[in-house]
Chimera marker file (.cmm) of the C-alpha trace (Angstrom):
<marker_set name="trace">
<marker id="1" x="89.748" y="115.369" z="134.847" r="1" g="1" b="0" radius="0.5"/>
<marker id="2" x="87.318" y="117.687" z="136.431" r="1" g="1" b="0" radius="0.5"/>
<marker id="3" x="88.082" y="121.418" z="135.222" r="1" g="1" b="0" radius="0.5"/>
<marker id="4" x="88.161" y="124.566" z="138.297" r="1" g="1" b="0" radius="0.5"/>
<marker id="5" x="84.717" y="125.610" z="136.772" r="1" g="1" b="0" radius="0.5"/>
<marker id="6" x="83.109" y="122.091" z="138.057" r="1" g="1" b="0" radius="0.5"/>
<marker id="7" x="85.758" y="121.871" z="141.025" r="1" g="1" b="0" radius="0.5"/>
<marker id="8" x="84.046" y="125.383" z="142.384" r="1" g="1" b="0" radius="0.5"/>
<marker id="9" x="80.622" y="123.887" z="141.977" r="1" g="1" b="0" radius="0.5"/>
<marker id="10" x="79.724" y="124.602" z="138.406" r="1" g="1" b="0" radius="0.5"/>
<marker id="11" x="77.453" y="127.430" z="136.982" r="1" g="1" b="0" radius="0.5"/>
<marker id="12" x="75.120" y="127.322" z="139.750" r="1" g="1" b="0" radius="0.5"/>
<marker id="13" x="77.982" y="128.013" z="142.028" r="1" g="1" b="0" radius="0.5"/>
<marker id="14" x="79.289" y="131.053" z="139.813" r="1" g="1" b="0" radius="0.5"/>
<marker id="15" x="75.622" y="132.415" z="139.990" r="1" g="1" b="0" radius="0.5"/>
<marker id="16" x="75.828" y="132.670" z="143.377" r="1" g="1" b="0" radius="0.5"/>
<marker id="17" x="78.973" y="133.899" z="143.811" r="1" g="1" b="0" radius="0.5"/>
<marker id="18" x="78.028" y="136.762" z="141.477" r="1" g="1" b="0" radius="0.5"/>
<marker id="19" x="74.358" y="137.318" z="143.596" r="1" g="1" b="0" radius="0.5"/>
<marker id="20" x="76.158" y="137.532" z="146.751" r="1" g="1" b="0" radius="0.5"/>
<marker id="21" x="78.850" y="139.993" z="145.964" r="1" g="1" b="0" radius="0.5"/>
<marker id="22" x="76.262" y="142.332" z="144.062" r="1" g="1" b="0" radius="0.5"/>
<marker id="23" x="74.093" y="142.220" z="146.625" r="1" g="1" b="0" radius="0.5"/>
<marker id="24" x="77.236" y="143.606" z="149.164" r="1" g="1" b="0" radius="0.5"/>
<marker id="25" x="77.926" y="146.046" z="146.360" r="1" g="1" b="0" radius="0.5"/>
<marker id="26" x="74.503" y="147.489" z="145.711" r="1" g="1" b="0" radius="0.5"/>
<marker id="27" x="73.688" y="147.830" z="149.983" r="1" g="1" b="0" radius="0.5"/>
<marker id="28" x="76.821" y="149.960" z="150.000" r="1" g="1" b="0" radius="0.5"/>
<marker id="29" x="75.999" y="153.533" z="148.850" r="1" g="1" b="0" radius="0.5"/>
<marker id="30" x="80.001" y="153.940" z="147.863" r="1" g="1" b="0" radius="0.5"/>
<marker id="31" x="79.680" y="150.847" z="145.035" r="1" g="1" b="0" radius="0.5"/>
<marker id="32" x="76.001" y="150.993" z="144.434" r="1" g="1" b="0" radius="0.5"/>
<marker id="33" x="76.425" y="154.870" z="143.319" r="1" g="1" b="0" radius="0.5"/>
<marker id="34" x="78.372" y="152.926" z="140.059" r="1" g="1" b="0" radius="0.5"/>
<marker id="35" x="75.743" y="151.553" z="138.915" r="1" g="1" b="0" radius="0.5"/>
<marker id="36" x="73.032" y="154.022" z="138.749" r="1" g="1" b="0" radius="0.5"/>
<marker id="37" x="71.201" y="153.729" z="135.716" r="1" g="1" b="0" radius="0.5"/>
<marker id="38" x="72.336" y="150.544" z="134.623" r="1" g="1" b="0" radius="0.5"/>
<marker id="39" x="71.145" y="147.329" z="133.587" r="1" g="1" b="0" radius="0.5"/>
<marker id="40" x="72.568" y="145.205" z="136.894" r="1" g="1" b="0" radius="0.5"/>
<marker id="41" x="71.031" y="142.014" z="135.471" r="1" g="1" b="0" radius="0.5"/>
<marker id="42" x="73.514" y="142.314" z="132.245" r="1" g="1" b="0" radius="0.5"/>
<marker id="43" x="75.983" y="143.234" z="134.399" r="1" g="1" b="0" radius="0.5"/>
<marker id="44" x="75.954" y="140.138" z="136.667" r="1" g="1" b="0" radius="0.5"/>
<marker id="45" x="74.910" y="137.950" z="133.593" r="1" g="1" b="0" radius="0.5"/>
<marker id="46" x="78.656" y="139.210" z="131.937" r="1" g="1" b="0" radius="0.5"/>
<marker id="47" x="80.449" y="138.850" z="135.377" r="1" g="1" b="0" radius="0.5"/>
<marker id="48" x="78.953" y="134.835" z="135.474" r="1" g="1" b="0" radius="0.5"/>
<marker id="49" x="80.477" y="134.261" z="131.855" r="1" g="1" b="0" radius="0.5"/>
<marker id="50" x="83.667" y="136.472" z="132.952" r="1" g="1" b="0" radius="0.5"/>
<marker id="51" x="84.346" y="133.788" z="135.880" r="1" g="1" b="0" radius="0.5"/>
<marker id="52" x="82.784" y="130.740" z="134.722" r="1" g="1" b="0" radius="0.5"/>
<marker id="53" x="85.079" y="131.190" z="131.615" r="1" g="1" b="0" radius="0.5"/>
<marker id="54" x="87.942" y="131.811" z="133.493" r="1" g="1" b="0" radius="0.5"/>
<marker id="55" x="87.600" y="128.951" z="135.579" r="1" g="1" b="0" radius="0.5"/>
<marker id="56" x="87.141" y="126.687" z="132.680" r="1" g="1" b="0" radius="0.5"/>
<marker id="57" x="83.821" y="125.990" z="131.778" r="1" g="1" b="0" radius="0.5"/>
<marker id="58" x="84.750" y="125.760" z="128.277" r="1" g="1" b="0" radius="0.5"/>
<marker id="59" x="82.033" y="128.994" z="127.182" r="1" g="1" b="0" radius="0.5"/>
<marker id="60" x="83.358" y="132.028" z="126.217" r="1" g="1" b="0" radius="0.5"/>
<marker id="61" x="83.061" y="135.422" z="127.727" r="1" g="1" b="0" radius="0.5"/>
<marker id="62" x="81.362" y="137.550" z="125.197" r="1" g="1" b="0" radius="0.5"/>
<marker id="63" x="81.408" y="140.661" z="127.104" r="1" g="1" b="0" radius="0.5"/>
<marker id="64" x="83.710" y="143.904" z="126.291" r="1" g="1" b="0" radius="0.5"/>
<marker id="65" x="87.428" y="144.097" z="128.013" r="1" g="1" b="0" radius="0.5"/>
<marker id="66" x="87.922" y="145.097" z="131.524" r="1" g="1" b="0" radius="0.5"/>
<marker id="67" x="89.288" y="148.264" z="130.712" r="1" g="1" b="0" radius="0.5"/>
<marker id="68" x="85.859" y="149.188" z="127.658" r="1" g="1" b="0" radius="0.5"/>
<marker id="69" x="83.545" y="148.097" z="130.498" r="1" g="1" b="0" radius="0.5"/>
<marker id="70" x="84.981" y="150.262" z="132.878" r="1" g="1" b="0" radius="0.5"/>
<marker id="71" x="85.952" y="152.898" z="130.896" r="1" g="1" b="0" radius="0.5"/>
<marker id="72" x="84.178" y="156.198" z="131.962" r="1" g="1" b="0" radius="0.5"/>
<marker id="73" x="83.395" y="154.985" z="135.284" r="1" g="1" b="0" radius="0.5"/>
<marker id="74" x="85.914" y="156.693" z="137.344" r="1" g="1" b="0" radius="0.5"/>
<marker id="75" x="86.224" y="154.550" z="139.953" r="1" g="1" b="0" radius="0.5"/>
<marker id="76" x="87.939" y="154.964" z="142.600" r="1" g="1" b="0" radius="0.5"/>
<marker id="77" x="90.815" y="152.769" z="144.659" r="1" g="1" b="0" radius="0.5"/>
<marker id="78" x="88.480" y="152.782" z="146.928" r="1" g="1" b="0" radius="0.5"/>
<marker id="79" x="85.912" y="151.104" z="145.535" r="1" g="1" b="0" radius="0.5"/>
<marker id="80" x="87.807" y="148.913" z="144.122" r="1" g="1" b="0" radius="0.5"/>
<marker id="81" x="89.017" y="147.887" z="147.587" r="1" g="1" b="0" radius="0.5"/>
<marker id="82" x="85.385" y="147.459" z="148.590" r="1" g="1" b="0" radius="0.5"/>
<marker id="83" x="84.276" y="145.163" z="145.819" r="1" g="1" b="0" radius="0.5"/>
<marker id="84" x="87.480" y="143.272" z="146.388" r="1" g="1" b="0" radius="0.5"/>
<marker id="85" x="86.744" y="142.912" z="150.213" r="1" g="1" b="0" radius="0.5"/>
<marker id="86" x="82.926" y="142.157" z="148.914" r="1" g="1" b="0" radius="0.5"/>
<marker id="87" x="84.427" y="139.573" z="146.838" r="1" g="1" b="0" radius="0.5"/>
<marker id="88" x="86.447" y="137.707" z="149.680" r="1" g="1" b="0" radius="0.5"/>
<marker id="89" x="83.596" y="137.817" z="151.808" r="1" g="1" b="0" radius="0.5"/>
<marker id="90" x="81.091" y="136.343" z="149.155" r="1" g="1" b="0" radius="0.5"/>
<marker id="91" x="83.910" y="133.191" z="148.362" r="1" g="1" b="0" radius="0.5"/>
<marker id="92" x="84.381" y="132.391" z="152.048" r="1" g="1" b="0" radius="0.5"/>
<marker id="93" x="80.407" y="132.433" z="152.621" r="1" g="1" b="0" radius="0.5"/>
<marker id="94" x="80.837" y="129.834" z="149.709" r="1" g="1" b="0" radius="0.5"/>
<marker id="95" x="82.811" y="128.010" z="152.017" r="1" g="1" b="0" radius="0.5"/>
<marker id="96" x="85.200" y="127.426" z="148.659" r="1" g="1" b="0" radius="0.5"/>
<marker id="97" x="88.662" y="125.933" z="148.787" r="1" g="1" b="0" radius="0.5"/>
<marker id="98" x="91.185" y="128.515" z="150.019" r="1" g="1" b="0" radius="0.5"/>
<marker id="99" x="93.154" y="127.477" z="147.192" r="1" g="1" b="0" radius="0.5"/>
<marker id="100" x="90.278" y="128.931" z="144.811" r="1" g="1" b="0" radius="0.5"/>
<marker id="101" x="89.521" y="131.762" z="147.169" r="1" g="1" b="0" radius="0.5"/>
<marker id="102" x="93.093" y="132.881" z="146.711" r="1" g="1" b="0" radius="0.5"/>
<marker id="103" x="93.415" y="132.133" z="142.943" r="1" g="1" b="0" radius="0.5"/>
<marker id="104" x="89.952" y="134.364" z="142.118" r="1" g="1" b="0" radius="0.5"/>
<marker id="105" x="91.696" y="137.375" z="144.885" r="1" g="1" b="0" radius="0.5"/>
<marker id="106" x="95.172" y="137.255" z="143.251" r="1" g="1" b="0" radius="0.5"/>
<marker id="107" x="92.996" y="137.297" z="139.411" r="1" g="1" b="0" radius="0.5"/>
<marker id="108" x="90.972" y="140.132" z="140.721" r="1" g="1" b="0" radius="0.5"/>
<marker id="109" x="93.396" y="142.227" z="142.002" r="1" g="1" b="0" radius="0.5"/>
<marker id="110" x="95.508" y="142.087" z="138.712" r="1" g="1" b="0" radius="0.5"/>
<marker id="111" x="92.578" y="143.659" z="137.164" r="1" g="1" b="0" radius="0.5"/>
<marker id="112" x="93.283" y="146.651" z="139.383" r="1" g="1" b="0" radius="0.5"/>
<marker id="113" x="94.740" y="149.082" z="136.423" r="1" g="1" b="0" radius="0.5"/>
<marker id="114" x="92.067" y="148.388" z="133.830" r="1" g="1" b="0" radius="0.5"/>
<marker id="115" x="88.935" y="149.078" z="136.213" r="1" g="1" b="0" radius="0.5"/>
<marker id="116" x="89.998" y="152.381" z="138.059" r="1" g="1" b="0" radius="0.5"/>
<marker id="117" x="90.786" y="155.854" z="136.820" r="1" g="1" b="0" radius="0.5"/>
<marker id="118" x="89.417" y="155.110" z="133.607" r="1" g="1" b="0" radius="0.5"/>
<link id1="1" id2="2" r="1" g="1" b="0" radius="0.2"/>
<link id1="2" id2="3" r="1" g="1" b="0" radius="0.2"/>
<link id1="3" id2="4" r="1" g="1" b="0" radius="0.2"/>
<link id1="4" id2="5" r="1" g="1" b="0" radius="0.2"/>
<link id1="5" id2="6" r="1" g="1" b="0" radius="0.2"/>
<link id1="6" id2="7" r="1" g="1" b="0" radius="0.2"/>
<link id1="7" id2="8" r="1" g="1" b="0" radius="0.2"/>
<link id1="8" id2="9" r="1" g="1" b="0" radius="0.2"/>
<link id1="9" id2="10" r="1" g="1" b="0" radius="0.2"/>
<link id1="10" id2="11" r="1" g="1" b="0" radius="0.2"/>
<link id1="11" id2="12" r="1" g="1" b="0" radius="0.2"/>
<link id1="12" id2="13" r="1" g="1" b="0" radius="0.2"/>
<link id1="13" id2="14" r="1" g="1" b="0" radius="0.2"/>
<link id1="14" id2="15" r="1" g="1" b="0" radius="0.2"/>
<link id1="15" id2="16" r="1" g="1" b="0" radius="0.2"/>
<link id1="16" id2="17" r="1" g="1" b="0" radius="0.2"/>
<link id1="17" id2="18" r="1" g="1" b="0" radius="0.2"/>
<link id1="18" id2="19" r="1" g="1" b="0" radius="0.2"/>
<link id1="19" id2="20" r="1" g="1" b="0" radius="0.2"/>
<link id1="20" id2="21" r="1" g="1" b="0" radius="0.2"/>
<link id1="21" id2="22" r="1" g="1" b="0" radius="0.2"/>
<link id1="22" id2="23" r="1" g="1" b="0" radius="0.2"/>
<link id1="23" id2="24" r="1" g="1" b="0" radius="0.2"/>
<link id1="24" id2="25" r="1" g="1" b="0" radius="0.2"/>
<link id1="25" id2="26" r="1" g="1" b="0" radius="0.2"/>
<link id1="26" id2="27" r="1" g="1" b="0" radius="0.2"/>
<link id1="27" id2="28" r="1" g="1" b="0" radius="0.2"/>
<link id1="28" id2="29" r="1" g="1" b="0" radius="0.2"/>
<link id1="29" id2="30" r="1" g="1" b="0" radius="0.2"/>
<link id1="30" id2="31" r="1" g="1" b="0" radius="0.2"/>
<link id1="31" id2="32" r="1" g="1" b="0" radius="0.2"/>
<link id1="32" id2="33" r="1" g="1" b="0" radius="0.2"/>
<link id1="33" id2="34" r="1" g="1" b="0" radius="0.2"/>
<link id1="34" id2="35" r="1" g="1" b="0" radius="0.2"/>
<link id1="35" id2="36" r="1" g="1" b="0" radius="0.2"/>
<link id1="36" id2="37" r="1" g="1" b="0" radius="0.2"/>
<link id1="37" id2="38" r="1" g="1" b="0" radius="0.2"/>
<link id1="38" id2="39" r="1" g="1" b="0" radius="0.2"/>
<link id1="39" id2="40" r="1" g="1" b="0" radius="0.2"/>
<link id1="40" id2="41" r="1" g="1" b="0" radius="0.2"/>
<link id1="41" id2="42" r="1" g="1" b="0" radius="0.2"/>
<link id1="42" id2="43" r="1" g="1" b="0" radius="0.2"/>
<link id1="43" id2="44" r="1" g="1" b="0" radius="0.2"/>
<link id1="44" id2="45" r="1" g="1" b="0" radius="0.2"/>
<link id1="45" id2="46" r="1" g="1" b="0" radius="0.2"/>
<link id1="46" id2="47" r="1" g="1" b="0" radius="0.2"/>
<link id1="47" id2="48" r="1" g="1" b="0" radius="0.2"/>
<link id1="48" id2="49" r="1" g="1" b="0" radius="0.2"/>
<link id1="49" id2="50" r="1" g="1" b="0" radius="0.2"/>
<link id1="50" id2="51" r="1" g="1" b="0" radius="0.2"/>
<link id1="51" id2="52" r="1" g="1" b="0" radius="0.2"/>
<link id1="52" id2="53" r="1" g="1" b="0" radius="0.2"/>
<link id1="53" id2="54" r="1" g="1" b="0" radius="0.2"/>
<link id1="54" id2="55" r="1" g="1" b="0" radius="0.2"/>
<link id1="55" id2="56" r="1" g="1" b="0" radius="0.2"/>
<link id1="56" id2="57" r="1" g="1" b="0" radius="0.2"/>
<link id1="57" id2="58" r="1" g="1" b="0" radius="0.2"/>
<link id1="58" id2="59" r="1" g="1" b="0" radius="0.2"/>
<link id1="59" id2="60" r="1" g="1" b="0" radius="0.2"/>
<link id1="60" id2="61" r="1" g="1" b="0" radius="0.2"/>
<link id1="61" id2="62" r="1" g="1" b="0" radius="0.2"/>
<link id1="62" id2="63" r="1" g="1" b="0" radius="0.2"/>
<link id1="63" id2="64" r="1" g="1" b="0" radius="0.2"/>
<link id1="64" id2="65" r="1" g="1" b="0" radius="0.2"/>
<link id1="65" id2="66" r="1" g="1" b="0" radius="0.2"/>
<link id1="66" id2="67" r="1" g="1" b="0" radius="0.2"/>
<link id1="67" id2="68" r="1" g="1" b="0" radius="0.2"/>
<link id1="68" id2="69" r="1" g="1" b="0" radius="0.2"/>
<link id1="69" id2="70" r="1" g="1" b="0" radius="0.2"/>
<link id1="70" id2="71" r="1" g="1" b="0" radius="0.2"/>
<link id1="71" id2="72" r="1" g="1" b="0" radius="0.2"/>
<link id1="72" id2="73" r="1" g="1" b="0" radius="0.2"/>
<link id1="73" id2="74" r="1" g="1" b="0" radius="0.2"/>
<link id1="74" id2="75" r="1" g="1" b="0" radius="0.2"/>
<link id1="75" id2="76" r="1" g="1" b="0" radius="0.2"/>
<link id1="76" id2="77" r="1" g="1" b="0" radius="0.2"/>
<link id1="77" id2="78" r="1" g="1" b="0" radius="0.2"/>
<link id1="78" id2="79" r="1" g="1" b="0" radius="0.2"/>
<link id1="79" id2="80" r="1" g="1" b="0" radius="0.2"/>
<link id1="80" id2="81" r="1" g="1" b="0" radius="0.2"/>
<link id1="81" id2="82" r="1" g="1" b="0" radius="0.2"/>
<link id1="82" id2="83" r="1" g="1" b="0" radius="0.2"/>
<link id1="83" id2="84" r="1" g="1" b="0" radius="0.2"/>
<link id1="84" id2="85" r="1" g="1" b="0" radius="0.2"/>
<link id1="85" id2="86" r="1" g="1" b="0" radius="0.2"/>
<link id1="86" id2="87" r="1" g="1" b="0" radius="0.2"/>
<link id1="87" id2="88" r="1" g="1" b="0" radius="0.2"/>
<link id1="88" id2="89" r="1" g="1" b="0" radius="0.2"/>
<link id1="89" id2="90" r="1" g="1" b="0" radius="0.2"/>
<link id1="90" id2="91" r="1" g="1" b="0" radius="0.2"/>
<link id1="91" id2="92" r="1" g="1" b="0" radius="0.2"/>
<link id1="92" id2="93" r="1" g="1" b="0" radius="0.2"/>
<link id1="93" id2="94" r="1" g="1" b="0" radius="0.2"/>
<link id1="94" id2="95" r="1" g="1" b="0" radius="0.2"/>
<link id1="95" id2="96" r="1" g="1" b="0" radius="0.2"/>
<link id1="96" id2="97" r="1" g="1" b="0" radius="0.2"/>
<link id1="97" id2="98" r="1" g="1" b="0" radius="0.2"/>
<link id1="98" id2="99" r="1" g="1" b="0" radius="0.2"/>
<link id1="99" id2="100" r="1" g="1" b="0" radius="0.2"/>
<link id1="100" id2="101" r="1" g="1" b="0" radius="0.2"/>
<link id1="101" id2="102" r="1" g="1" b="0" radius="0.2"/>
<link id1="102" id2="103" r="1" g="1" b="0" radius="0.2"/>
<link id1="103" id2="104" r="1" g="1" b="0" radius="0.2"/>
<link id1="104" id2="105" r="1" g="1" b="0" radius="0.2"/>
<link id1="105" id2="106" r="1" g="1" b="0" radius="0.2"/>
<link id1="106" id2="107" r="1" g="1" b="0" radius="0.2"/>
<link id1="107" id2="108" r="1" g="1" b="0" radius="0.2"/>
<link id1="108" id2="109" r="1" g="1" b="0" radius="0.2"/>
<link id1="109" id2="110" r="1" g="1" b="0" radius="0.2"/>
<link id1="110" id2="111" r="1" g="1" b="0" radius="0.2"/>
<link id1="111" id2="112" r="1" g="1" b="0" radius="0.2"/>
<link id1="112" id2="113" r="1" g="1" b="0" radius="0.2"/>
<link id1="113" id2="114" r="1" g="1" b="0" radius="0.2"/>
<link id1="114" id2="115" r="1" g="1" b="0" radius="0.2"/>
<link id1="115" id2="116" r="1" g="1" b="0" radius="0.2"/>
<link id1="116" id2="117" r="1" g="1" b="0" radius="0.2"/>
<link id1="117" id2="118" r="1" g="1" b="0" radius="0.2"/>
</marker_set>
């Protein structure tokens, strides 16, 4: 049986899921101020094993927890509403299920507390 990872379109799929919602996030001066000074390749390259494990691929996510990697940050709600809107309008360009598009929204926002404020 065919795991959500493959379902979605496999790694290449996650790649460009990750692409086109950090390309929405670094246009937008609001998100793109977060990343100042940081490596955005290792960034995206820890948010394609974030998802891709999550979805199943069977490869772990190596990168820190939610709450480490955003520790320090101070981000606001507000940008956290942006990515999330980013994020909704990068699946749909996808043209993914709505089933999956609502499964990766209802994931992200329950990562809510350990991104902002921190």
């Amino acid at each position: 049986m065919a795991t959500n990872f493959e379902r979605v379109g496999g790694h290449n799929a996650v790649v460009a899921l990750i692409d086109g919602l950090y390309s929405k996030i670094l246009a937008n001066p609001i998100t793109a101020a977060a990343f100042a000074g940081k490596d955005v390749n290792h960034v995206k390259a820890m948010q394609v094993e974030y998802w891709s494990e999550w979805l199943g691929s069977g490869t772990p996510y190596t990168g820190r927890s939610m709450a480490d990697g955003h520790r320090g940050l101070n981000l606001s709600k507000e940008q956290f509403d942006l990515v999330a809107g980013f994020l909704l309008a990068t699946l749909r360009e996808l043209n993914l299920d709505e089933a999956y598009v609502n499964a990766v929204m209802a994931h992200a926002g329950g990562l809510e507390s350990e991104i902002i404020n921190l």
